[in-house]
C-alpha positions as CSV (number, residue, x, y, z in Angstrom):
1,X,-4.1,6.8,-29.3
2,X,-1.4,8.5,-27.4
3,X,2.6,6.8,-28.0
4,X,3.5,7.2,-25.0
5,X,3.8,5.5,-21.9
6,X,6.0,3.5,-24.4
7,X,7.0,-0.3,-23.7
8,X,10.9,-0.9,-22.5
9,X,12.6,-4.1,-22.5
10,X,14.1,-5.5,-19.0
11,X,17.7,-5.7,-20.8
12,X,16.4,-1.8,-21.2
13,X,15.2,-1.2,-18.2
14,X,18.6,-2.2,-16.2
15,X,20.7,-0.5,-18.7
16,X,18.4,3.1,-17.4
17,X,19.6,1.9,-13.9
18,X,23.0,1.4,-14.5
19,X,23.1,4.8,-15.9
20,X,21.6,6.0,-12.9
21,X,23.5,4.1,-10.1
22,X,26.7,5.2,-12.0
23,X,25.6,9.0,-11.9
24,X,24.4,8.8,-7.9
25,X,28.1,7.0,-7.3
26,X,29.8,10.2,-8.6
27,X,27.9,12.6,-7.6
28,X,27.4,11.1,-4.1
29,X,31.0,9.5,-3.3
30,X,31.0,8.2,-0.2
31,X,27.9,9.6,0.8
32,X,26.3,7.0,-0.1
33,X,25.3,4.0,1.5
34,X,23.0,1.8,-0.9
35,X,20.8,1.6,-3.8
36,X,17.8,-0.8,-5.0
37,X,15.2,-1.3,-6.9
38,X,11.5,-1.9,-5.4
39,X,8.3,-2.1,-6.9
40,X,7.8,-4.9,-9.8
41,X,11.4,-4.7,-10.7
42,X,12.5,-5.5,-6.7
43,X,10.3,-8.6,-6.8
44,X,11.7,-9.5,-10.9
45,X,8.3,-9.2,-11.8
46,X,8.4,-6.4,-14.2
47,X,6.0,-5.9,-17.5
48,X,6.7,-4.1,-20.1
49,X,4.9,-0.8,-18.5
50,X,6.3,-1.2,-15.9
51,X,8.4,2.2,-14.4
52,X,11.9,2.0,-12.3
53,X,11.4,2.9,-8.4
54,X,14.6,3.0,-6.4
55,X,15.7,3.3,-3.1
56,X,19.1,5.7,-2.4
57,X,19.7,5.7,1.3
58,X,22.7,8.4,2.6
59,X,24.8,8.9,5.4
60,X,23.0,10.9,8.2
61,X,23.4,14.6,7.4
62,X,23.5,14.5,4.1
63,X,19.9,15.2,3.1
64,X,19.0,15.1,-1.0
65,X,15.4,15.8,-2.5
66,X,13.7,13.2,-4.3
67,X,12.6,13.0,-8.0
68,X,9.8,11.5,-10.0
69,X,10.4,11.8,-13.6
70,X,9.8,10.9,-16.6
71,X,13.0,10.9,-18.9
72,X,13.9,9.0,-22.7
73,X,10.8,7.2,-22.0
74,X,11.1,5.5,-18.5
75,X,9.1,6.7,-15.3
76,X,11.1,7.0,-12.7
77,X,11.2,7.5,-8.9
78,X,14.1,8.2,-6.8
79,X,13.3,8.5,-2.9
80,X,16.4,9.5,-1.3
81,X,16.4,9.1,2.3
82,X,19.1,9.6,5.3
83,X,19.9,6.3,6.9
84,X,18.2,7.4,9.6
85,X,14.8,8.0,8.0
86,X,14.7,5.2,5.9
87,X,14.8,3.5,9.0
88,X,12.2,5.2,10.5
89,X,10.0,4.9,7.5
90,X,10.6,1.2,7.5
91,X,9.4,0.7,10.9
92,X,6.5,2.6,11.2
93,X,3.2,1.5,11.2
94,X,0.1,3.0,9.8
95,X,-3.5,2.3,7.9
96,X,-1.8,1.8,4.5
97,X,0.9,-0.7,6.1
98,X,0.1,-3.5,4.0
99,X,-0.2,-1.1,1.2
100,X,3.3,0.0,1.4
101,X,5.1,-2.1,3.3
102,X,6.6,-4.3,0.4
103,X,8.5,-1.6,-1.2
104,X,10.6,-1.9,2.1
105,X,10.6,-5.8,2.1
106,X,11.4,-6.8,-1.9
107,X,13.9,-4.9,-2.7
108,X,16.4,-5.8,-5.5
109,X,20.5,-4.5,-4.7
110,X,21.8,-2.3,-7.1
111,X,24.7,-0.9,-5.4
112,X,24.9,-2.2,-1.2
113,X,28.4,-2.8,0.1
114,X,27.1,-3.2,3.5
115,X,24.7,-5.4,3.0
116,X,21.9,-2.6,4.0
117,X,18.6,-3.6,2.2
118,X,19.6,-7.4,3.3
119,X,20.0,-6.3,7.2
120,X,16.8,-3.9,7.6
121,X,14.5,-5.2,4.8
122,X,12.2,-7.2,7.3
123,X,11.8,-4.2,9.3
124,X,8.2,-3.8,8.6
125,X,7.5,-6.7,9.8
126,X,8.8,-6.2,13.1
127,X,5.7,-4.7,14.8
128,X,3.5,-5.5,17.5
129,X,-0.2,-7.3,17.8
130,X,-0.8,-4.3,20.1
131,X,0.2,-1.6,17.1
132,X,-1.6,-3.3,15.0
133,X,-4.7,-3.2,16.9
134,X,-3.8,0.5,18.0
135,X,-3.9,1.1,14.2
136,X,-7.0,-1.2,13.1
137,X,-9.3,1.0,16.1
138,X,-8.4,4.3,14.9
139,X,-8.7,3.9,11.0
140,X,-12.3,2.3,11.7
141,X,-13.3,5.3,12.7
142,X,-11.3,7.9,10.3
143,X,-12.9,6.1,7.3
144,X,-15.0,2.7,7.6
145,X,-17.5,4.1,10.1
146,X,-17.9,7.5,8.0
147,X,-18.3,5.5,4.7
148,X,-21.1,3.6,6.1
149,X,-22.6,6.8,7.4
150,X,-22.4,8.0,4.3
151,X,-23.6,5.4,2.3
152,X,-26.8,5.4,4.8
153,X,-27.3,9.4,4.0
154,X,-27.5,8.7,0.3
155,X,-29.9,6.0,1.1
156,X,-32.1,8.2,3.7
157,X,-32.0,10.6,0.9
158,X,-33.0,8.9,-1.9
159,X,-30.0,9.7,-3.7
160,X,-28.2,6.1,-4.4
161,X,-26.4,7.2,-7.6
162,X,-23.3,7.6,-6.0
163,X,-23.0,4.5,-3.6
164,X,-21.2,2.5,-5.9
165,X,-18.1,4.5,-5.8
166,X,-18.5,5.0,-1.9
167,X,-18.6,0.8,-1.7
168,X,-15.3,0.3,-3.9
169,X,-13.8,3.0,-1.2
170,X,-15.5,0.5,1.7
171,X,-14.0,-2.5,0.3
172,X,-10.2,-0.6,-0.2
173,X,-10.7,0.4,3.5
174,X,-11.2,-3.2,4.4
175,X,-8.6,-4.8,2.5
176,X,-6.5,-2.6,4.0
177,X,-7.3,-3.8,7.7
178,X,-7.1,-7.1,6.4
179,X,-3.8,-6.9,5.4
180,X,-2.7,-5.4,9.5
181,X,-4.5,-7.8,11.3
182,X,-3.0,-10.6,8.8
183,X,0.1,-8.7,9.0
184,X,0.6,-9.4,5.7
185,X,1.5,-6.9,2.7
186,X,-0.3,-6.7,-0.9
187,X,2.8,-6.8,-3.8
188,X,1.0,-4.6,-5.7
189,X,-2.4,-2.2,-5.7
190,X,-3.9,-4.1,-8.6
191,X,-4.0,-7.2,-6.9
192,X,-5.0,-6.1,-3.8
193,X,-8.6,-7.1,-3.6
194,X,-7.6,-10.5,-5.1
195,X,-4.7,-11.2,-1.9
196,X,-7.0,-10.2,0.6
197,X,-9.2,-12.6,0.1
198,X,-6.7,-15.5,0.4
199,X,-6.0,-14.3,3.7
200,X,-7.1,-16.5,7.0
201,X,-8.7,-13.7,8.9
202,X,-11.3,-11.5,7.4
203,X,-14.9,-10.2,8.2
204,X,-17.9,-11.8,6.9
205,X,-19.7,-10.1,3.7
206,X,-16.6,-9.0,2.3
207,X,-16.0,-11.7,0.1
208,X,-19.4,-10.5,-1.4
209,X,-18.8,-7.1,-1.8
210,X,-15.5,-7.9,-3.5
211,X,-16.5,-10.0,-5.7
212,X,-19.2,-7.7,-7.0
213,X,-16.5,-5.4,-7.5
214,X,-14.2,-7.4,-9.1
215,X,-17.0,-8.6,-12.0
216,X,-18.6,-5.2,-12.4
217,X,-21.7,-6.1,-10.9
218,X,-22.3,-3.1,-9.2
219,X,-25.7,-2.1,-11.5
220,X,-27.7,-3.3,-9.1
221,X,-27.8,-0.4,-6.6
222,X,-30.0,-2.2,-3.9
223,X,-28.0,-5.2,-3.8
224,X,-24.6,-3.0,-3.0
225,X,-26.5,-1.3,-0.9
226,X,-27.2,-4.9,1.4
227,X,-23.9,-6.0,0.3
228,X,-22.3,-2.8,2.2
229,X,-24.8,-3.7,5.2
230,X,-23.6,-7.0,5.3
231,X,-19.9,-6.3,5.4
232,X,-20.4,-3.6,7.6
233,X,-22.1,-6.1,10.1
234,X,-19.2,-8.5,9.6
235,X,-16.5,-6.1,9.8
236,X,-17.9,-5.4,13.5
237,X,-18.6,-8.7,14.4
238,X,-14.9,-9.6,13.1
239,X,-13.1,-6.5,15.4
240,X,-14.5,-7.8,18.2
241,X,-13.1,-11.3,17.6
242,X,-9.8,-9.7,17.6
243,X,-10.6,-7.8,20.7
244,X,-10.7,-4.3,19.0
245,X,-13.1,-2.0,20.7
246,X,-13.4,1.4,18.9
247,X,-16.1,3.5,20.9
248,X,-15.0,5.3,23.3
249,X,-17.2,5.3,26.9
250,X,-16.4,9.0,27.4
251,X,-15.6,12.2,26.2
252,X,-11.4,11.8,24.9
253,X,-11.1,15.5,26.7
């Protein structure tokens, strides 16, 4: 077995942040607007795998490429971002919202004068049923639809051995419009599947699928198969409980 990724203590890990908050500080001056920790050290849920991701937001115009590393055994991420497009990024909206939106929301204050990560850090939450809806209508047919299709080809040809991997990508699709029409985030990837089924609103059969998923059930290649059916029936019957129609009644052009 490899050494490495090696463990680091939390006293170890915020010593490796100190080191590089004090570096940006000089090398930055007053360039610089903030600095803070997301990921499972911004929510003080850290392991012992765990790597460092940091935020380093500048003054406008003062544009700096980001790094991921790995260095004296830590991962590490920088993102460095203008003011500007931190903003921007914090406010957008997209098919991985609930995905990504935490690393904008928890974030722990390394170095923040202004009180920046405190002032915008509920920016992703700050977006409209209509956006949401916008977004839900046009992922369900980039990928949910074409899985399905998919998973029926493989069927029509005979040729199951491969539907297993396209129902885990089914069930990841879903979760994620769970999490926009909950508008509500996932902390972490891992736990994803496991969140999403907490939430209020979700579409019939997916509980099912999941939990195949989640137990490794998945030998059974007919019974995914009907499990995939079933969540594809709910998923439609759920978007148009939320009033999200997705085919189109002529030609976009």
């Amino acid at each position: 077995m490899l050494t490495f990724p090696v463990p680091t203590s939390n006293a170890e890990k915020q010593q490796m942040i100190n080191i590089i908050k004090n570096k940006l500080i000089n090398k930055f001056g007053d360039q610089l607007i903030a600095i803070g920790a997301y990921g499972s050290i911004g929510r003080n849920t850290e392991m012992p795998y765990s790597d460092i991701e940091m935020h380093i937001v500048t003054n406008d115009g003062f544009v700096q490429k980001s790094y991921e590393f790995v260095y004296d055994g830590f991962k590490i991420e920088l993102n460095l971002r203008q003011k500007s497009d931190w903003i921007k990024r914090a406010k957008r909206i997209d098919d991985s919202w609930a995905i990504w939106a935490g690393s904008f929301i928890d974030i722990s204050p390394i170095y923040d004068p202004t009180d920046f990560f405190r002032m915008n850090n509920q920016l992703p939450l700050d977006i409209s049923e209509d956006d949401i809806k916008a977004v839900m209508m046009e992922f369900m047919v980039w990928e949910p639809y074409e899985t399905m299709g998919k998973i029926r080809n493989l069927v029509e040809s005979e040729d199951c051995e491969f539907i297993t991997f396209l129902a885990k990508d089914f069930a990841w699709q879903t979760a994620k419009l769970i999490g926009l029409a909950n508008k509500r985030y996932y902390t972490t990837r891992v736990s994803t599947f496991k969140q999403s089924l907490g939430m209020n609103s979700k579409p019939t059969g997916y509980q099912e699928l999941v939990t195949l998923l989640l137990r490794g059930n998945l030998q059974d290649i007919k019974k995914t198969y009907f499990s995939c059916e079933d969540l594809w029936t709910g998923l439609n019957s759920w978007f148009q409980e939320l009033g999200i129609e997705y085919e189109t009644k002529h030609l976009p052009f």
